[in-house]
C-alpha positions as CSV (number, residue, x, y, z in Angstrom):
1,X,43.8,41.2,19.4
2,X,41.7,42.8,16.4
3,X,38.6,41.1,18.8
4,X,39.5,44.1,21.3
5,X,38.3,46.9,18.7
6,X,36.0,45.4,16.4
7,X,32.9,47.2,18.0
8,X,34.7,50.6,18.2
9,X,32.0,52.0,15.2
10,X,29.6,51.0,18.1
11,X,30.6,52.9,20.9
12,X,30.2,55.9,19.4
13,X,27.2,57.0,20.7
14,X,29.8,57.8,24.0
15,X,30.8,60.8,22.2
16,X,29.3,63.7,23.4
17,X,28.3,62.5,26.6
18,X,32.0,63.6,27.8
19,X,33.1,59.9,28.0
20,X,35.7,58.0,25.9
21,X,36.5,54.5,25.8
22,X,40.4,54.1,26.4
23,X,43.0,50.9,25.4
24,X,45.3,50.7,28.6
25,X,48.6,49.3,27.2
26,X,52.0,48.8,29.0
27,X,55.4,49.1,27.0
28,X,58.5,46.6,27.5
29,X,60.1,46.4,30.6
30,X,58.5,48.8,31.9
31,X,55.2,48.4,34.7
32,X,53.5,51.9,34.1
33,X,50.0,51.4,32.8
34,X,48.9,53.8,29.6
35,X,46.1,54.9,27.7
36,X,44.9,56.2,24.2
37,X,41.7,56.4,23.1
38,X,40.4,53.9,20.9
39,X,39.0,56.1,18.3
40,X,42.7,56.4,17.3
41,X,43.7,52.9,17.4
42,X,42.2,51.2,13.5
43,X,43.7,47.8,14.7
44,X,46.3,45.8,17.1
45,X,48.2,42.9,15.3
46,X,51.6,41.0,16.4
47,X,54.6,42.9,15.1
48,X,55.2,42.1,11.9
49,X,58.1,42.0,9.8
50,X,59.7,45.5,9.6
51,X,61.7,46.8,6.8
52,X,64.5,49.0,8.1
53,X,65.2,51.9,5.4
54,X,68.4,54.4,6.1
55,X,68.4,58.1,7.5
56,X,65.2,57.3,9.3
57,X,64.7,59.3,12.8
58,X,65.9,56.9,16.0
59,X,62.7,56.5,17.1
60,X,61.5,54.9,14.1
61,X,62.1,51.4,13.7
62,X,61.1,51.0,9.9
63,X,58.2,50.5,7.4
64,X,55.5,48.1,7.2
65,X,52.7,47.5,4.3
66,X,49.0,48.3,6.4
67,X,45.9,48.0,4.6
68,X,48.2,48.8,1.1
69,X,49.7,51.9,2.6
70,X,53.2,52.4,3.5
71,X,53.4,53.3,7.2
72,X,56.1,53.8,10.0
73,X,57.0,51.8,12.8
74,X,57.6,54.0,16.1
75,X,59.4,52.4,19.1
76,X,57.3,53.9,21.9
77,X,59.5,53.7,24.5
78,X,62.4,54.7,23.1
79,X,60.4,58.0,21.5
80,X,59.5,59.1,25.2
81,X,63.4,58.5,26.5
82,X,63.0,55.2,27.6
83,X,64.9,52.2,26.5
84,X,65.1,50.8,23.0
85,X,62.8,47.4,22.3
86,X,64.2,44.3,21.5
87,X,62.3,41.3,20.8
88,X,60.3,42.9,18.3
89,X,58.5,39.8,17.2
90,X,57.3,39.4,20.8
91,X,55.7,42.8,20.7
92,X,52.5,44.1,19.5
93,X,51.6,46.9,16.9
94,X,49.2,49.5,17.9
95,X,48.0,51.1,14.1
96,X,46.9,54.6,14.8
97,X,45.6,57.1,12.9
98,X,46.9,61.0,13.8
99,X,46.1,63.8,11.9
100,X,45.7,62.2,8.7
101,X,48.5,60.0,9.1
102,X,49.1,55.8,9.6
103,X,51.8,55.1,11.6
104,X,51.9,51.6,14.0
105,X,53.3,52.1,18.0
106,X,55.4,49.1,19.5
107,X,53.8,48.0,22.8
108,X,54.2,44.5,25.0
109,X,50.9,44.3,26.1
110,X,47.0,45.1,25.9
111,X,45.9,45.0,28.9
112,X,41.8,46.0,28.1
113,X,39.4,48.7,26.9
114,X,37.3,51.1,29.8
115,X,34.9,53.3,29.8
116,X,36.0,56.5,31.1
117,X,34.5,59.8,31.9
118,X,36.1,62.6,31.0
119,X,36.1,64.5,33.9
120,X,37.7,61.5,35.7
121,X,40.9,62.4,33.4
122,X,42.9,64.9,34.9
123,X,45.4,66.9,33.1
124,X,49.3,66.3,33.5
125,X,50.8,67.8,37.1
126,X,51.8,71.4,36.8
127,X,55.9,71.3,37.1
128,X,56.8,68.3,34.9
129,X,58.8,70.4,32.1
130,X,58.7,70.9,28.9
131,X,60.1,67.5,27.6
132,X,57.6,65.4,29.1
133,X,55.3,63.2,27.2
134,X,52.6,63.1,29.7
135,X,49.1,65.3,28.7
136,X,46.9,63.6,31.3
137,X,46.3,61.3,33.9
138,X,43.7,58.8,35.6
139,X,43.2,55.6,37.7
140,X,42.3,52.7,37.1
141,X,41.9,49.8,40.2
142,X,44.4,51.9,41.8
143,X,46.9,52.4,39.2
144,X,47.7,55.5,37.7
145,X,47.4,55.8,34.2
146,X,49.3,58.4,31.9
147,X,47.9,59.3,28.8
148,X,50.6,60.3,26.3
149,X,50.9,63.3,24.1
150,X,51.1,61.5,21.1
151,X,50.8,64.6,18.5
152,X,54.1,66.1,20.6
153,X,56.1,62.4,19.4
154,X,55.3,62.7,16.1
155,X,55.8,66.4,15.5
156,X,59.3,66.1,17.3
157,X,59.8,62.5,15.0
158,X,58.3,64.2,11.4
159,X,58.1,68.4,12.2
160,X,55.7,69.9,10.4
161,X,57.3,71.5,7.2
162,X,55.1,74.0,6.5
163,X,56.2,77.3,8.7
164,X,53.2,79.7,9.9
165,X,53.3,82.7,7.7
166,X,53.3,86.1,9.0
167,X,49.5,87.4,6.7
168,X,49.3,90.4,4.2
169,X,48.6,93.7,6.0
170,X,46.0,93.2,3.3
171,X,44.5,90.7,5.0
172,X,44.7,91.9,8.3
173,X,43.5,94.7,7.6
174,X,40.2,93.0,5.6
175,X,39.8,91.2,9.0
176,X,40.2,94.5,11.5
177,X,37.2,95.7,9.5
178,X,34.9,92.4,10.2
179,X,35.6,91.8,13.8
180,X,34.5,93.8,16.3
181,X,37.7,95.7,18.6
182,X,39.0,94.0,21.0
183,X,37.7,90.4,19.5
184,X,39.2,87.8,21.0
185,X,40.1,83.5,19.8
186,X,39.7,81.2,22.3
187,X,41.6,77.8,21.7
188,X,41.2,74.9,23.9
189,X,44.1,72.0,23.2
190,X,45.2,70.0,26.2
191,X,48.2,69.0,24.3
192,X,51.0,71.7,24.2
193,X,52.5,71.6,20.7
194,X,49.1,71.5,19.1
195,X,48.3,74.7,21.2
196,X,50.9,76.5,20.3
197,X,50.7,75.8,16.6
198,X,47.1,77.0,16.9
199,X,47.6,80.5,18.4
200,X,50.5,81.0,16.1
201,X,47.9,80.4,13.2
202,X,45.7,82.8,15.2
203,X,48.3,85.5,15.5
204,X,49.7,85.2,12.1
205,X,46.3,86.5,10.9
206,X,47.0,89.5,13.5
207,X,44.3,88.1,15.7
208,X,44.0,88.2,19.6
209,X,44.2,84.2,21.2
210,X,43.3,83.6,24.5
211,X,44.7,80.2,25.7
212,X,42.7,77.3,27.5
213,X,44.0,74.0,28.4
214,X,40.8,71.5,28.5
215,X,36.9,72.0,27.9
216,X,36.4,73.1,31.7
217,X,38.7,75.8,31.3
218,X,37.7,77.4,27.9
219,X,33.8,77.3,29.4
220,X,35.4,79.3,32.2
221,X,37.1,81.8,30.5
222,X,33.7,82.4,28.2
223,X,31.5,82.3,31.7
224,X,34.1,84.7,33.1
225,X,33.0,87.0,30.0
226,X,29.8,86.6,30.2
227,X,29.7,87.6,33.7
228,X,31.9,91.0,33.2
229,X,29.4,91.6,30.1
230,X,32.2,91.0,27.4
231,X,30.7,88.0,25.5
232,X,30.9,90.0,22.5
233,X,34.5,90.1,22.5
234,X,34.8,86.2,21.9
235,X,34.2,86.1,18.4
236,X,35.0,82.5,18.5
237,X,35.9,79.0,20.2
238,X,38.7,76.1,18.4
239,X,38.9,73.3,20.1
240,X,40.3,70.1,20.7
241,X,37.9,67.4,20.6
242,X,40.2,65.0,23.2
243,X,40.8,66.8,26.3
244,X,40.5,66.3,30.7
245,X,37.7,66.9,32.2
246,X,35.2,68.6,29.3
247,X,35.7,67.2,25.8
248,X,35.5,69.5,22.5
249,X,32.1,67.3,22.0
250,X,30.4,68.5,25.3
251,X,32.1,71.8,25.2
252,X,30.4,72.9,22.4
253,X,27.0,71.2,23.2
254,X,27.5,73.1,26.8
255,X,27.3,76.3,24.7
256,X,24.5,75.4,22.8
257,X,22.8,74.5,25.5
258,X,23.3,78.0,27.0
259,X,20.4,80.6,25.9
260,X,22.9,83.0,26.4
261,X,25.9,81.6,24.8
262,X,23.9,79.4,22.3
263,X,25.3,81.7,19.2
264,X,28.8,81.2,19.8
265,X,30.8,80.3,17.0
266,X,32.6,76.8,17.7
267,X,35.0,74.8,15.5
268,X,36.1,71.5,16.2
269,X,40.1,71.2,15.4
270,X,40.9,67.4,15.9
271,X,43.2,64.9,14.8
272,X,40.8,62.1,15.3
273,X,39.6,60.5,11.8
274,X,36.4,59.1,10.9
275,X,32.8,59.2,9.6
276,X,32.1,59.7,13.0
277,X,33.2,62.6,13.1
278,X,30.6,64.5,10.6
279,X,27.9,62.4,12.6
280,X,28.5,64.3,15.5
281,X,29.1,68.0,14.2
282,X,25.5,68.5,14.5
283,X,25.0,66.3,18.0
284,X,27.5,68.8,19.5
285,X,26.2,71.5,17.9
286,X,29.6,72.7,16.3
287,X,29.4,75.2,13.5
288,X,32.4,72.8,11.6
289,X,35.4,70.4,12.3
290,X,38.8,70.7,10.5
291,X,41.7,67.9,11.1
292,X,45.3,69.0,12.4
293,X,47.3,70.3,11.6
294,X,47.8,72.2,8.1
295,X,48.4,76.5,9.1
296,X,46.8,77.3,5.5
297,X,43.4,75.0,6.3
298,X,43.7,76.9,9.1
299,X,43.9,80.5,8.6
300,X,41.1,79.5,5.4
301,X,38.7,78.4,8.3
302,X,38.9,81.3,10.2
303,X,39.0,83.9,7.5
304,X,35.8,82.1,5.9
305,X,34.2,81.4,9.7
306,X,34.2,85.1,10.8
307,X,33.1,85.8,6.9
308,X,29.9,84.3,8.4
309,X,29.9,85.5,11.2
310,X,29.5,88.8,9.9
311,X,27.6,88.0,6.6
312,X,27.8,90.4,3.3
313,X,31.5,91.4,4.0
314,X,33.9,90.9,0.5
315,X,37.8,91.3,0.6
316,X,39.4,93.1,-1.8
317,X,40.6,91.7,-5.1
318,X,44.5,91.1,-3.6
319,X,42.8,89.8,-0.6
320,X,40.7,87.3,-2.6
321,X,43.8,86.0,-4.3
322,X,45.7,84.9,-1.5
323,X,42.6,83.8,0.0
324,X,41.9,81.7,-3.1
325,X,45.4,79.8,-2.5
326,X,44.9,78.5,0.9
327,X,41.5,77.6,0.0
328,X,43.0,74.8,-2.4
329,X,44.7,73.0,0.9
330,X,40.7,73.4,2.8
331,X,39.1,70.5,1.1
332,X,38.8,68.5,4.0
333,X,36.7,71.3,5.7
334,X,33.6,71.3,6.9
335,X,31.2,74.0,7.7
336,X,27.9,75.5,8.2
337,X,27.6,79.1,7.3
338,X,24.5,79.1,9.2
339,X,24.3,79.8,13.3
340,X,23.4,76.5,14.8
């Protein structure tokens, strides 16, 4: 099974181009095809023996060892309200990497990898309530395939402890005198936990977030700007990398593309891993990428993004303290201070 992903470091030359190459899986008893993009998926083995600790959340089956690491075991099926797996050494072991995190999915069957576009992925029907675990759709030889919101299962299965702080006045008030008024935060995240957790971060900081679903809407919303001459009031885009129909990727090498928009501020917020990652901030043209989903890396990225933006403003000495401690949790950022 490892066969199905050892050129994955190959394909990613796809990136960018607004395509993705996806793993269609199916789960036990159960004929619905799925999909998850094998830029999340480090390897696919036979289930292997699982040690069962106590207290552990119902959808989690246990612990394995992978690659010396301790990492759980999630019964798929049973996470999205379906059945509970039996058989478990007749199932296979999808090992994933989500933001910053190892954890292995239970499926019963690979079915292959495709090549999709991007714009062939359509986002989840409008109406299907706030406890599904469906983020997208497509088709493959006439079978619908659901792609699942796999950041929503693991933040209901392990919540993320750290709560989004309400900011100093201090702060906010540093950052009223930077922006521009009436500056606006776009965010782009096509899943809806990860969007909410990022306008939170936005609003804790007593910023203005405008919300956009996928890459083809967030390029609307800054067209629609454009066109009423506001484009100034976007002081900047964060956005998904994985989304229907316009990737983060493309997104942002839209805008650079754009003479007009071509100076927009754009960070990458993803929770795929990977060298590949750095390889294609400047491809895309992204000003920097930060992995999901820490509030203080966060609220550092943006304080220190619209810092230059608007070059040659210093916060106070309060300010710079409680700047200084979320800047210890921002090592995994990366950015360019310079406009790309």
């Amino acid at each position: 099974m490892a066969g199905l992903i050892d050129t994955i470091e190959q394909k990613t030359g796809i990136v960018g181009q607004n395509r993705m190459e996806m793993l269609l899986f199916r789960l036990p008893n159960n004929p619905q095809l799925y999909g998850l993009n094998v830029f999340k998926i480090l390897e696919i083995v036979h289930c292997p023996h699982i040690t069962v600790l106590p207290k552990l959340h119902s959808s989690v089956i246990g612990v394995i060892d992978s690659r010396g690491i301790t990492s759980s075991v999630i019964d798929l099926s049973l996470s999205m309200g379906g059945p509970r797996t039996l058989n478990l050494d007749k199932q296979l072991l999808l090992m994933t990497e989500y933001n910053k995190s190892i954890q292995g999915f239970v499926v019963n069957k690979v079915e292959r990898i495709v090549d999709f576009s991007w714009d062939r992925i359509k986002p989840a029907p409008k109406g299907i309530g706030t406890k599904s675990y469906l983020v997208a759709v497509t088709e493959y030889q006439n079978e619908l395939v659901e792609i699942i919101d796999v950041e929503k299962i693991l933040s209901e299965i392990s919540p993320i402890k750290k709560v989004i702080q309400e900011q100093t006045d201090d702060l906010k008030s540093y950052l009223q005198q930077i922006i521009k008024p009436n500056a606006k935060l776009i965010v782009a995240d096509d899943s809806k936990i990860a969007l909410k957790q990022t306008v939170n971060t936005v609003k804790s900081l007593g910023l203005e977030a405008i919300e956009a679903h996928d890459g083809m809407q967030a390029l609307e919303i800054i067209k629609q700007f454009q066109n009423e001459n506001r484009l100034d009031e976007i002081e900047l885009l964060i956005s998904d990398v994985e989304m229907p129909r316009l990737d983060g990727y493309s997104l942002s090498a839209a805008i650079r593309k754009d003479p007009i928009l071509k100076d927009l501020y754009v960070i990458l917020h993803t929770s795929i891993s990977g060298v590949f990652n750095e390889s294609m901030l400047k491809r895309a043209g992204a000003n920097g990428f930060i992995a999901k989903f820490d509030p203080d890396i966060l609220s550092s990225t943006i304080i220190k993004s619209i810092e230059s933006i608007h070059n040659g403003f210093k916060p106070s000495e309060g300010v710079l303290e409680n700047m200084d401690k979320s800047d210890k949790a921002s090592e995994n950022f990366r950015y360019d201070k310079r406009k790309v």
